[in-house]
Backbone and ligand atoms as CSV (ligand in chain L), in Angstrom:
chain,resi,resn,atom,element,x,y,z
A,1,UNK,N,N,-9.863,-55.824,-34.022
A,1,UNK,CA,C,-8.879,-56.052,-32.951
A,1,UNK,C,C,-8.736,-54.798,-32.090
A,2,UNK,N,N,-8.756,-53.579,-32.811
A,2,UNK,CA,C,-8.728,-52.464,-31.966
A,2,UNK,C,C,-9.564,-52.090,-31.392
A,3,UNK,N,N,-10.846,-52.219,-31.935
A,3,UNK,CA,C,-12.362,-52.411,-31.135
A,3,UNK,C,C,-12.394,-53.208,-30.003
A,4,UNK,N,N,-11.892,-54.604,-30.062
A,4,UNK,CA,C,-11.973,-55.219,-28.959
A,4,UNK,C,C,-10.847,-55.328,-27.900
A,5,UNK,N,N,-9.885,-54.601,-28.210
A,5,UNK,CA,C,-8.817,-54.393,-27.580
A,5,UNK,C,C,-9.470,-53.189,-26.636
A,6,UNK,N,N,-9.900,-51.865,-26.977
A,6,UNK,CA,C,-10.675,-50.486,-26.494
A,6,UNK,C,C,-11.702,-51.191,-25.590
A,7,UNK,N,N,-12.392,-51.851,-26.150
A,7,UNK,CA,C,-13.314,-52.573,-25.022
A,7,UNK,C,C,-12.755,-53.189,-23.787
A,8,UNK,N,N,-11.527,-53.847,-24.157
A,8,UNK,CA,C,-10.816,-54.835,-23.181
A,8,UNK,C,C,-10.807,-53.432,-21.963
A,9,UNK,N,N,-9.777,-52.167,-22.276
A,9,UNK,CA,C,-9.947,-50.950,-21.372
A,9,UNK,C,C,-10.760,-50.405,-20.665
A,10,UNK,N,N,-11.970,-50.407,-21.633
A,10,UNK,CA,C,-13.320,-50.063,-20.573
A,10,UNK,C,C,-13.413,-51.219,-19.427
A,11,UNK,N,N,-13.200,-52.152,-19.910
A,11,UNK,CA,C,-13.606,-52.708,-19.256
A,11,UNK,C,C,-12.948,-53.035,-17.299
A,12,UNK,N,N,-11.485,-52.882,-17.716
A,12,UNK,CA,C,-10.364,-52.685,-17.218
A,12,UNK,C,C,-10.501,-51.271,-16.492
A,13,UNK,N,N,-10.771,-50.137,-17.008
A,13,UNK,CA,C,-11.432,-48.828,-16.217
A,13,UNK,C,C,-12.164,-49.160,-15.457
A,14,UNK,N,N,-13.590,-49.835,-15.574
A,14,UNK,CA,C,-14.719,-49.910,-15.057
A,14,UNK,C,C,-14.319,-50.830,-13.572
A,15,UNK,N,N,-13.699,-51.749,-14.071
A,15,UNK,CA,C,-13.260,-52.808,-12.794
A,15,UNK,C,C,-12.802,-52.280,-11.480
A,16,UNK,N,N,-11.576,-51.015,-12.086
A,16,UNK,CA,C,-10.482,-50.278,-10.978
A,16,UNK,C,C,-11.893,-49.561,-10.476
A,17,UNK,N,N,-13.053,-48.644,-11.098
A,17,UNK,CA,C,-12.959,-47.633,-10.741
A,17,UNK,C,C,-14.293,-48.447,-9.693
A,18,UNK,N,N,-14.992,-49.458,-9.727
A,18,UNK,CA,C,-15.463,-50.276,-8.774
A,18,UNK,C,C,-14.961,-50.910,-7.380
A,19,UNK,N,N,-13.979,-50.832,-7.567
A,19,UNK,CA,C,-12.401,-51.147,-6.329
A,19,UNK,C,C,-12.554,-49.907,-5.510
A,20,UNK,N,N,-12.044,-48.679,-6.591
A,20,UNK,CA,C,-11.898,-47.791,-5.785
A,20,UNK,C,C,-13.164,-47.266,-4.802
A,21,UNK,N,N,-14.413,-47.745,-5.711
A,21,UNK,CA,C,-15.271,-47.076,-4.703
A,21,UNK,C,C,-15.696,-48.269,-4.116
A,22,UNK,N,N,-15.548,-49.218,-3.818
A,22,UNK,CA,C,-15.721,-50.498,-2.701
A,22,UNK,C,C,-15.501,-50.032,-1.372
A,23,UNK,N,N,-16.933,-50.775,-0.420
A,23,UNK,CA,C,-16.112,-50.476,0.739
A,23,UNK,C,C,-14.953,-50.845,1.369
A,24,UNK,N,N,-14.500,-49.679,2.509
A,24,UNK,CA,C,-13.136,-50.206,3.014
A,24,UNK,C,C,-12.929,-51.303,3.565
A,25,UNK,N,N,-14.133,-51.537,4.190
A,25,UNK,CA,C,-13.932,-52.977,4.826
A,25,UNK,C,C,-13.640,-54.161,3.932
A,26,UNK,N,N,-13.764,-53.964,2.303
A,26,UNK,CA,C,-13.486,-54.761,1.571
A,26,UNK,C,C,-12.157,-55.094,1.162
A,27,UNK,N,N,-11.352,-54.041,1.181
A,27,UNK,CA,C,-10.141,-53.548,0.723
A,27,UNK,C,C,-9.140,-53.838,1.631
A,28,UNK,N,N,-9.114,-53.439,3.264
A,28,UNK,CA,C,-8.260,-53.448,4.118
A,28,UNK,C,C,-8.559,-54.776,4.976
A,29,UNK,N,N,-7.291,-55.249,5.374
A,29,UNK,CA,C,-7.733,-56.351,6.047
A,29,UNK,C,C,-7.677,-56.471,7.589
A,30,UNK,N,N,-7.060,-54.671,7.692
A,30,UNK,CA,C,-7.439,-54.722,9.540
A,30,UNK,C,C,-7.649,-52.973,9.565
A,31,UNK,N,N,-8.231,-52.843,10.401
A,31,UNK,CA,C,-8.300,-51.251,10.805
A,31,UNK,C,C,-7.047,-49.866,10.553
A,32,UNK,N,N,-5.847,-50.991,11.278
A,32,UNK,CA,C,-4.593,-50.452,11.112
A,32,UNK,C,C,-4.059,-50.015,9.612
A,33,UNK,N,N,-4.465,-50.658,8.561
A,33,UNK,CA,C,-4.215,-51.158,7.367
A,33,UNK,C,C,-4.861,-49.610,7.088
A,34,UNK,N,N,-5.905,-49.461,7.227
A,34,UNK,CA,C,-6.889,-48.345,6.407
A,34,UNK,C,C,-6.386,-46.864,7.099
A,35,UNK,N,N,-6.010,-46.471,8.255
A,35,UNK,CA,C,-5.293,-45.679,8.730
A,35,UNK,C,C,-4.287,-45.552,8.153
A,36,UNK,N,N,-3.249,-46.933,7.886
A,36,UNK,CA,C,-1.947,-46.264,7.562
A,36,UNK,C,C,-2.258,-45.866,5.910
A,37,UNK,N,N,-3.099,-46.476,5.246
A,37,UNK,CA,C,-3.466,-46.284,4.050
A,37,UNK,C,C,-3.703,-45.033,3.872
A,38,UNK,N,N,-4.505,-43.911,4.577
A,38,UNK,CA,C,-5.157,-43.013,4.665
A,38,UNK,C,C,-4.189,-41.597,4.450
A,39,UNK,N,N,-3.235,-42.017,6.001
A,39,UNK,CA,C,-2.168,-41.169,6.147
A,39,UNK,C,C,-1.114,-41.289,5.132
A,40,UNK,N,N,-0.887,-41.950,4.517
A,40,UNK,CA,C,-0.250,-42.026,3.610
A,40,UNK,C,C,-0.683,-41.214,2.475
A,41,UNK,N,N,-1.660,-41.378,1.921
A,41,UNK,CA,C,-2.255,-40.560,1.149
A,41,UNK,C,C,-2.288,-38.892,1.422
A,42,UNK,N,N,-2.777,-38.441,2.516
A,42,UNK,CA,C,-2.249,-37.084,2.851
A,42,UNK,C,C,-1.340,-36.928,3.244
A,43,UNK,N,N,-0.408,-37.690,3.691
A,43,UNK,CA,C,1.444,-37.067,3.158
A,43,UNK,C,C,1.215,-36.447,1.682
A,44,UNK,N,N,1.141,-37.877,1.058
A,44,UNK,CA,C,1.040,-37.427,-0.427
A,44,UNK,C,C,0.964,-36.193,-1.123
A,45,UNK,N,N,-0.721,-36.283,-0.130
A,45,UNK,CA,C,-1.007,-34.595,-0.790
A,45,UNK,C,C,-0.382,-33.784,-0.357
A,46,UNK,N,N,0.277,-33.586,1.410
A,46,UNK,CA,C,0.545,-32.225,1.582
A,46,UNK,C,C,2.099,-31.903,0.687
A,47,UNK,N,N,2.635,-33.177,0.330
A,47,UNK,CA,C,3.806,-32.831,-0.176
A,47,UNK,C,C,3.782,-31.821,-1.583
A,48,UNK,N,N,2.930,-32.807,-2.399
A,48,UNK,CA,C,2.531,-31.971,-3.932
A,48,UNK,C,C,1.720,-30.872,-3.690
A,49,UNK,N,N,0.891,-30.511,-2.406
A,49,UNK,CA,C,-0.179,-29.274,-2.457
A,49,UNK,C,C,1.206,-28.480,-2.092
A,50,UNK,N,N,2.295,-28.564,-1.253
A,50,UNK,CA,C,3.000,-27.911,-0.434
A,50,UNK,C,C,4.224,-27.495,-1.551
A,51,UNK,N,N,4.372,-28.326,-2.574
A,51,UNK,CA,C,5.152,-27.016,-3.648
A,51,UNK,C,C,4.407,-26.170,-4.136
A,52,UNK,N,N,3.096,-26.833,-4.691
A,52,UNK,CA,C,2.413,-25.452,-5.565
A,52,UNK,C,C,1.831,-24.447,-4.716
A,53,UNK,N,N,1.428,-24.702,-2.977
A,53,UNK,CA,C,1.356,-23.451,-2.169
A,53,UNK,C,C,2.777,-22.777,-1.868
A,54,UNK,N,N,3.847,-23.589,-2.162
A,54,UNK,CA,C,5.404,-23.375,-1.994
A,54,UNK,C,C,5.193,-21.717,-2.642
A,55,UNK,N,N,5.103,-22.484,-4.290
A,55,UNK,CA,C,5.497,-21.981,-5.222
A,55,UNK,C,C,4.003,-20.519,-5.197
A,56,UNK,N,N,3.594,-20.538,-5.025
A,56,UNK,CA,C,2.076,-19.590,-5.247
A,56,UNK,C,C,2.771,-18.407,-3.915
A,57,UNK,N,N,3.784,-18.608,-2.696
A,57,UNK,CA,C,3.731,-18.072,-2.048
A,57,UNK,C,C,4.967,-17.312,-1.973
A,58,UNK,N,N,5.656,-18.291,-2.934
A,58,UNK,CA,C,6.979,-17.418,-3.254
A,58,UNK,C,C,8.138,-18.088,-2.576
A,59,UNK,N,N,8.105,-19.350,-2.259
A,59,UNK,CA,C,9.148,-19.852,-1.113
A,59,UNK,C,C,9.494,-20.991,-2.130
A,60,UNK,N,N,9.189,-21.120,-3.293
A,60,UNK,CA,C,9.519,-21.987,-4.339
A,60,UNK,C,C,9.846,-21.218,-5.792
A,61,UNK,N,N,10.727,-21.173,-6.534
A,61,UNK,CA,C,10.771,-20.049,-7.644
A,61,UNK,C,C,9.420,-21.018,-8.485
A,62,UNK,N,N,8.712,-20.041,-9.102
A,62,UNK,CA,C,7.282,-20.544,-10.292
A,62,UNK,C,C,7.708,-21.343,-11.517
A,63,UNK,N,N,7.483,-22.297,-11.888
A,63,UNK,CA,C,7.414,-22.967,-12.816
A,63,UNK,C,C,6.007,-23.584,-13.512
A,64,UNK,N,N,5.383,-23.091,-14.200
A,64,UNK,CA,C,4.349,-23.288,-15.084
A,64,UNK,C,C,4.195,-25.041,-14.508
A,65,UNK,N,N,5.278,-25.402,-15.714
A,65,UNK,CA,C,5.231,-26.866,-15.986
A,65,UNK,C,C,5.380,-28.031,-14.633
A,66,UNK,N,N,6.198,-27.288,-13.710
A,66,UNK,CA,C,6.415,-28.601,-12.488
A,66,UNK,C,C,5.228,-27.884,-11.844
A,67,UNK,N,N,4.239,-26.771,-11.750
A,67,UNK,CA,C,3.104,-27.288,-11.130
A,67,UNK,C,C,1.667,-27.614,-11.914
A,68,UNK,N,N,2.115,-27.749,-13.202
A,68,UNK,CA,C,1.604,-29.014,-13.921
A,68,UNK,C,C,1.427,-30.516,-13.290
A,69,UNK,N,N,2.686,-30.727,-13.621
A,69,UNK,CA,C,3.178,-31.785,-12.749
A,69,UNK,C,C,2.725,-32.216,-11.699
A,70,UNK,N,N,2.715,-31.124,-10.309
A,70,UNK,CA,C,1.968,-31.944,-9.227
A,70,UNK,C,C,0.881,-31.598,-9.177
A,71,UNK,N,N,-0.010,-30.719,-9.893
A,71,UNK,CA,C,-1.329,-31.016,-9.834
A,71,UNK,C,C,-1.903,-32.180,-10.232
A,72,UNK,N,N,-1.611,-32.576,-11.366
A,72,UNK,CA,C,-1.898,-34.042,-12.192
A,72,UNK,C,C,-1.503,-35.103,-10.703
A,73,UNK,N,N,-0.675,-35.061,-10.172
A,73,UNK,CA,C,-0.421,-36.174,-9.158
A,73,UNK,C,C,-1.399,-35.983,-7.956
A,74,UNK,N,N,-1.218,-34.407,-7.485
A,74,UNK,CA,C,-2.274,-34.524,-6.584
A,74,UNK,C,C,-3.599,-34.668,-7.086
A,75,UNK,N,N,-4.275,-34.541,-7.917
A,75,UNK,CA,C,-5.336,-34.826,-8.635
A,75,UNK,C,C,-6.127,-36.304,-7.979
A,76,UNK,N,N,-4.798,-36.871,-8.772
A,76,UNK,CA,C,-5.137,-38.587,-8.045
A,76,UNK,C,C,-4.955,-38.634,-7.376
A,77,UNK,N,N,-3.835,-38.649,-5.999
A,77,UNK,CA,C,-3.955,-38.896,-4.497
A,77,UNK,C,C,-5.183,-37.843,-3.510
A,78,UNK,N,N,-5.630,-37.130,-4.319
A,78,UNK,CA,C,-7.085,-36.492,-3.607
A,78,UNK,C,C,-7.807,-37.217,-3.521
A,79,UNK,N,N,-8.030,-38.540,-4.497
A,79,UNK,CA,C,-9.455,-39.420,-4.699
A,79,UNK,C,C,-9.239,-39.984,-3.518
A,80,UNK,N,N,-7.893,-40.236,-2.906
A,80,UNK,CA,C,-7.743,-41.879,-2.378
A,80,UNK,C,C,-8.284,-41.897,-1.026
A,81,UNK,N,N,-7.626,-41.399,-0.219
A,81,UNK,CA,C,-8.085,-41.465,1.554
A,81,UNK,C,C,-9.114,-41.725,1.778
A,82,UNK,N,N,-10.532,-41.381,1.191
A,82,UNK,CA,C,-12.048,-41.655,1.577
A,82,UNK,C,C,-12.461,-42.957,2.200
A,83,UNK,N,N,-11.705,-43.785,0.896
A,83,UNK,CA,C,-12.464,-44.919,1.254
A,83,UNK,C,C,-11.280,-45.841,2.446
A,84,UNK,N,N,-10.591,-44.949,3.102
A,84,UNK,CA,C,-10.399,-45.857,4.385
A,84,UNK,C,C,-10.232,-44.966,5.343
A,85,UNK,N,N,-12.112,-44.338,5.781
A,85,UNK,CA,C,-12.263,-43.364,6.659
A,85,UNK,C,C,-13.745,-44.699,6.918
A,86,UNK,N,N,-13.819,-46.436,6.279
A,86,UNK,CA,C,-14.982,-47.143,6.906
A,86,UNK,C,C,-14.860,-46.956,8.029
A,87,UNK,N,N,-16.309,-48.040,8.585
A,87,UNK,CA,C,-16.678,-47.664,10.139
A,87,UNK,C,C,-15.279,-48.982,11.076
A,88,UNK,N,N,-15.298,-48.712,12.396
A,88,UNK,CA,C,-14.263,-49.049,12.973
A,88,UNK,C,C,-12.807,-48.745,12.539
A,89,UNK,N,N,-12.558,-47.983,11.454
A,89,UNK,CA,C,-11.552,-47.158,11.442
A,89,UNK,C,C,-11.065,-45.824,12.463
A,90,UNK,N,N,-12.243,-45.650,13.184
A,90,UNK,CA,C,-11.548,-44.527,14.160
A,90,UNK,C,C,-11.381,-44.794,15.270
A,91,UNK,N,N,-10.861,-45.965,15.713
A,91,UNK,CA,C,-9.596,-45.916,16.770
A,91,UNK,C,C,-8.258,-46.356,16.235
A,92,UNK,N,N,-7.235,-45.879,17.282
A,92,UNK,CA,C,-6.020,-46.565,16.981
A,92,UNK,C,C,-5.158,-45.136,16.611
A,93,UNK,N,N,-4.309,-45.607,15.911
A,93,UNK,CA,C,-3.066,-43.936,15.984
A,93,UNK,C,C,-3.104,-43.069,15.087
A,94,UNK,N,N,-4.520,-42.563,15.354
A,94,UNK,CA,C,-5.306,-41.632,14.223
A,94,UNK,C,C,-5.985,-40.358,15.011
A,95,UNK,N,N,-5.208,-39.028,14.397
A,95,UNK,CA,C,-6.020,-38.031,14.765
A,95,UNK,C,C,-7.223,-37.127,14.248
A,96,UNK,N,N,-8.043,-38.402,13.282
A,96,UNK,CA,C,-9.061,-38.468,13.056
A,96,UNK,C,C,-10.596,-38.162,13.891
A,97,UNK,N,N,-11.193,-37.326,14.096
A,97,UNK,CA,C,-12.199,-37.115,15.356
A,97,UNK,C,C,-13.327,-37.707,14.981
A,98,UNK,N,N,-13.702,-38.345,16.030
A,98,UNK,CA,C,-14.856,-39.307,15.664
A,98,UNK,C,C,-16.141,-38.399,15.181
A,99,UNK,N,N,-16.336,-36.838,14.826
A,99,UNK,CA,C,-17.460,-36.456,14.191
A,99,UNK,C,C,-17.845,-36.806,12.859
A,100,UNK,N,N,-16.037,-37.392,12.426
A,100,UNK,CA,C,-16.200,-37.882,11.384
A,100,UNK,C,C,-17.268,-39.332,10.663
A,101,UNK,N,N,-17.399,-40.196,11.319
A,101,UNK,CA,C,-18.653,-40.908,11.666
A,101,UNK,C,C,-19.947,-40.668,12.272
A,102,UNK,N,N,-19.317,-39.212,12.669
A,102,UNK,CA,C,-21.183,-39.557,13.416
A,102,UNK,C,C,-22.184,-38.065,12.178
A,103,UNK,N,N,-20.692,-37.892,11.503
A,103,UNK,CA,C,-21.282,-36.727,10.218
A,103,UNK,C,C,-20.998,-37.317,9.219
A,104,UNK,N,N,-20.956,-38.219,8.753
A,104,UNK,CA,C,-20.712,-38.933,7.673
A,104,UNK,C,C,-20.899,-37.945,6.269
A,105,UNK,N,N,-21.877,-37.599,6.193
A,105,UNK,CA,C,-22.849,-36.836,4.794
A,105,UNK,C,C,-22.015,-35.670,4.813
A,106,UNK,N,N,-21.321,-35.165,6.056
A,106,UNK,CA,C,-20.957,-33.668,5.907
A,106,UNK,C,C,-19.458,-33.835,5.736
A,107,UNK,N,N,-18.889,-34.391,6.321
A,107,UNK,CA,C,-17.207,-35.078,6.184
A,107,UNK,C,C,-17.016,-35.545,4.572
A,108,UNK,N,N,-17.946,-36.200,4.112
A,108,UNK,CA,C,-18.182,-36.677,2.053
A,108,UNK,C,C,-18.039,-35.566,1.405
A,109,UNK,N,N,-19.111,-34.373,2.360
A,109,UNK,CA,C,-19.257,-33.255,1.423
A,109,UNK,C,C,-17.859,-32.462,1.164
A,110,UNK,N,N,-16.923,-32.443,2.325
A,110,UNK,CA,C,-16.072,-31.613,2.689
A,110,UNK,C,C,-15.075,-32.013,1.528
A,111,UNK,N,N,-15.129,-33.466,1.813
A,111,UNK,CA,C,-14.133,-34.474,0.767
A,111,UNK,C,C,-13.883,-34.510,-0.560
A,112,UNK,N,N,-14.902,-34.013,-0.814
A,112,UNK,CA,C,-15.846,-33.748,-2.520
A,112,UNK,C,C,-15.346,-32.514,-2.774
A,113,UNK,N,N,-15.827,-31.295,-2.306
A,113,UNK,CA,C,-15.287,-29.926,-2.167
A,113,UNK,C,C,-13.942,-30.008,-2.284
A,114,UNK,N,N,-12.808,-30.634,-1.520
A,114,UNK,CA,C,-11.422,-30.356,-1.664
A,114,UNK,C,C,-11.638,-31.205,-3.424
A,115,UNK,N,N,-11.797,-32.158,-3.566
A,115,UNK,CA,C,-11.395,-32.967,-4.765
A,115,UNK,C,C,-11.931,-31.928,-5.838
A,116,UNK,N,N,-13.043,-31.069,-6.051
A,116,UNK,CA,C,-13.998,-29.999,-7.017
A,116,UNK,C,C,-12.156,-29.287,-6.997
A,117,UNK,N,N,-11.957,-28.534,-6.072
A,117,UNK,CA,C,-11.285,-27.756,-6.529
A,117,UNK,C,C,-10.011,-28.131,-6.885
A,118,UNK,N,N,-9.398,-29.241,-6.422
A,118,UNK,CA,C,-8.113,-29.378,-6.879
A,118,UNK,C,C,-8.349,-30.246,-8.412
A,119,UNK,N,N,-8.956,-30.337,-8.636
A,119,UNK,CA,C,-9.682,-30.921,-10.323
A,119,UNK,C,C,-9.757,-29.894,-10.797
A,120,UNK,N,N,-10.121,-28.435,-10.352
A,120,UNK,CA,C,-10.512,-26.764,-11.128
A,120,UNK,C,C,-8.533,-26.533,-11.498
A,121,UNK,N,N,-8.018,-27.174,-9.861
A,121,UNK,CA,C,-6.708,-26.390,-9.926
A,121,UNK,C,C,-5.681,-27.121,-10.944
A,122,UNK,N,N,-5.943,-28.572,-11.320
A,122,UNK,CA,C,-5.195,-29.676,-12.233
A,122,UNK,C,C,-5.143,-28.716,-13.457
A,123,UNK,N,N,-6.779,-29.082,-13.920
A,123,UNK,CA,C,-7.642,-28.746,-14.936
A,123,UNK,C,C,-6.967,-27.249,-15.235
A,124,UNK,N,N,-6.604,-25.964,-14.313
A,124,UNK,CA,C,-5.960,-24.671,-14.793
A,124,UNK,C,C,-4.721,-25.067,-14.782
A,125,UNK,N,N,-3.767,-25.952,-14.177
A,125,UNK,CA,C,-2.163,-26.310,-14.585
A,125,UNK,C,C,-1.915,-26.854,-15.739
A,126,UNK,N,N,-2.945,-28.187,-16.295
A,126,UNK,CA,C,-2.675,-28.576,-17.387
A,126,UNK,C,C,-1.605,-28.337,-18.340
A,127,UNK,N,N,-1.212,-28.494,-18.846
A,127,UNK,CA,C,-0.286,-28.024,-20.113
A,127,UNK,C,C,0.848,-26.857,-20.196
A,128,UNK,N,N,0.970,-26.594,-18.569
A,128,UNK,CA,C,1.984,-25.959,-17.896
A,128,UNK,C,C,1.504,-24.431,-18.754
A,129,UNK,N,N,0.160,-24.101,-18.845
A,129,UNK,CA,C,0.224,-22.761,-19.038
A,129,UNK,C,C,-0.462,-21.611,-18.198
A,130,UNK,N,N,-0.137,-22.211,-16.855
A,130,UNK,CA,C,-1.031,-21.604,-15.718
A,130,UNK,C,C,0.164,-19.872,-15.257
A,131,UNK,N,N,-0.947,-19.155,-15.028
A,131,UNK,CA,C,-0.425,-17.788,-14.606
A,131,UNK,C,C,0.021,-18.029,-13.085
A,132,UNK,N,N,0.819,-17.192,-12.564
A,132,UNK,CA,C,1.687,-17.166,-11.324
A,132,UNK,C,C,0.022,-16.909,-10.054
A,133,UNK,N,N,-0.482,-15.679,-10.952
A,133,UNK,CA,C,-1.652,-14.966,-10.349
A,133,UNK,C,C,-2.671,-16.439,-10.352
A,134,UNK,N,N,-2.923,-16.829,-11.310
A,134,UNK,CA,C,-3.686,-17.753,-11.558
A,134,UNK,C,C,-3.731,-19.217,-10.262
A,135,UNK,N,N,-2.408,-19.619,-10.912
A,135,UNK,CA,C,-2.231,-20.658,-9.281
A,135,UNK,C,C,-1.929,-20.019,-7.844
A,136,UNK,N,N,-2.210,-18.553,-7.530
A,136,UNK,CA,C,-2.630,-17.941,-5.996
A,136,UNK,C,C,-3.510,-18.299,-5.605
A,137,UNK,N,N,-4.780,-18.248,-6.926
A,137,UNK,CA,C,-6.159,-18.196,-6.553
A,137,UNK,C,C,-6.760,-19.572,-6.566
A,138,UNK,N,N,-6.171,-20.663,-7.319
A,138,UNK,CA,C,-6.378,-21.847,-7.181
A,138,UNK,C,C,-5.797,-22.509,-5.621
A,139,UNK,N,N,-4.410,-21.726,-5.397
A,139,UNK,CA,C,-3.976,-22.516,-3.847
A,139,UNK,C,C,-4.987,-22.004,-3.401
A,140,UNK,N,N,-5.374,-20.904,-3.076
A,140,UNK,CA,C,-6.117,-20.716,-2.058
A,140,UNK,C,C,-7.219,-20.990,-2.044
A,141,UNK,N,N,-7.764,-21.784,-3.126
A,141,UNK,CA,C,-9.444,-21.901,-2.992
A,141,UNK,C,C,-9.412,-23.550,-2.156
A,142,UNK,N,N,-8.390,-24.162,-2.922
A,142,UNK,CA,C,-7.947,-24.867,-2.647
A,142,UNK,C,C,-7.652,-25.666,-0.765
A,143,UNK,N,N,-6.790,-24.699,-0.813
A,143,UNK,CA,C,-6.233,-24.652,0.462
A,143,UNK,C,C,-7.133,-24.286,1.647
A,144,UNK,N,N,-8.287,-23.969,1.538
A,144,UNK,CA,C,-9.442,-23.353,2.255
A,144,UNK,C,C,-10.249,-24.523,2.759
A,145,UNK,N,N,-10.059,-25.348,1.458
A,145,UNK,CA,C,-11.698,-26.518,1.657
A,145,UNK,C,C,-10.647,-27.868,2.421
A,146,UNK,N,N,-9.157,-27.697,2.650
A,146,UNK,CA,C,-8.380,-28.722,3.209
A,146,UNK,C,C,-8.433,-28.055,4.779
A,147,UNK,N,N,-8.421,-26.750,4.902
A,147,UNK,CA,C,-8.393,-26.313,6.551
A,147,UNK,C,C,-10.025,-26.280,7.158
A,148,UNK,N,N,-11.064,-26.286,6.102
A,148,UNK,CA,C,-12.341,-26.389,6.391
A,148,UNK,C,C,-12.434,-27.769,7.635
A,149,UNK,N,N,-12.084,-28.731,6.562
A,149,UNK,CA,C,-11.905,-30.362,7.213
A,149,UNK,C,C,-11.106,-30.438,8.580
A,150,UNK,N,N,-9.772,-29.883,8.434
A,150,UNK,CA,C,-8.947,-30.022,9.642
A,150,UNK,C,C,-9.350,-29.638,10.513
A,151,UNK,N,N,-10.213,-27.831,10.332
A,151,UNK,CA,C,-10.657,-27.422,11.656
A,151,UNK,C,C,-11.754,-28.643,12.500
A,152,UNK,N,N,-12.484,-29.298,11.574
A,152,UNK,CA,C,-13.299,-29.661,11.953
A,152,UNK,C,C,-13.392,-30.915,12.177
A,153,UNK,N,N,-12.019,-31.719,11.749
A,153,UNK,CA,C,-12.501,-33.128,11.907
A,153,UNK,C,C,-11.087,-33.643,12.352
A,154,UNK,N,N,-10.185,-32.640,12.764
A,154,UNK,CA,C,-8.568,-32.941,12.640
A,154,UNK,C,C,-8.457,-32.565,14.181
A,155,UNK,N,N,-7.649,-33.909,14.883
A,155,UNK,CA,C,-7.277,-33.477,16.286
A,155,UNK,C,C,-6.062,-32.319,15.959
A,156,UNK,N,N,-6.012,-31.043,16.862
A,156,UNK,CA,C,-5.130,-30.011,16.811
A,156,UNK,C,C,-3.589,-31.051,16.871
L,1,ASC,C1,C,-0.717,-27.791,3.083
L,1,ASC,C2,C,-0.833,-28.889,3.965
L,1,ASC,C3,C,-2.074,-28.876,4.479
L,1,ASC,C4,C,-2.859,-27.764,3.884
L,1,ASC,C5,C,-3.509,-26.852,4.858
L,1,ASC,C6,C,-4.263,-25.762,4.135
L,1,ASC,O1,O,0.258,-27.494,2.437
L,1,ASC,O2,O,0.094,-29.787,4.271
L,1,ASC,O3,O,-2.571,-29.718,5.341
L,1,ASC,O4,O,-1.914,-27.082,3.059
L,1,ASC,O5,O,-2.581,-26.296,5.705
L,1,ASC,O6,O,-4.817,-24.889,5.038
């Protein structure tokens, strides 16, 4: 029963994690949909990146454990936005720049890079035993590969 219960999970993993990487056009049912989807998601992040750069910069007192906490959250809302950056997503009330489609391979790469490091930066919060020094060097590695993108794919 517990065998096939564990299986039931994989199986249940495997399903979501096929969703998640589906295209957008599968997922959203209008353009608008995948934009607001998108932006939503980087609220997300800047909120949880924006205590632990809060906190790394000194404009938040340090707590080990609450930037535990939002690393694990931003962790997961890093995955999400990608997949509703499909094609005909860039018009409409998005300051999204269309190099973003016409660089597809390099915009993935950029995407990948922020997700590497905020997975390095989860992965060092873990278990709330991260150094003050420690999460400086994670915001900022961090925080580098998110202004990489903006410079480059973000209307000012
Ligand atoms: C934040 C936030 C961003 C990034 C970026 C890093 O806190 O909201 O968009 O950091 O400014 O350079």
């Amino acid at each position: 029963m517990k065998r096939l219960l564990s299986l039931t999970s994989i199986a249940a993993v495997a399903a979501l994690a096929a969703t998640l990487s589906a295209p957008a056009a599968a997922q959203f049912a209008k353009p608008e949909d995948a934009i607001k989807y998108r932006q939503s998601a980087f609220s997300l992040q800047g909120t949880h990146f924006g205590r632990l750069a809060g906190m790394a910069n000194g404009r938040i007192p340090f707590d080990a454990k609450v930037a535990a906490d939002n690393a694990a959250v931003l962790e997961v809302v890093s995955k999400l936005p990608w997949a509703a950056f499909g094609p005909g997503t860039d018009v409409g009330k998005t300051s999204a720049l269309p190099d973003i489609w016409k660089e597809t391979a390099k915009f993935n790469a950029g995407a990948e890079k922020m997700q590497a490091e905020v997975s390095k930066l989860a992965a060092a919060a873990k278990g709330g035993a991260i150094t003050l020094d420690q999460l400086k060097a994670a915001v900022g590695a961090t925080g580098a590969t998110c202004k990489a993108c903006h410079d480059a794919y973000k209307e000012k």
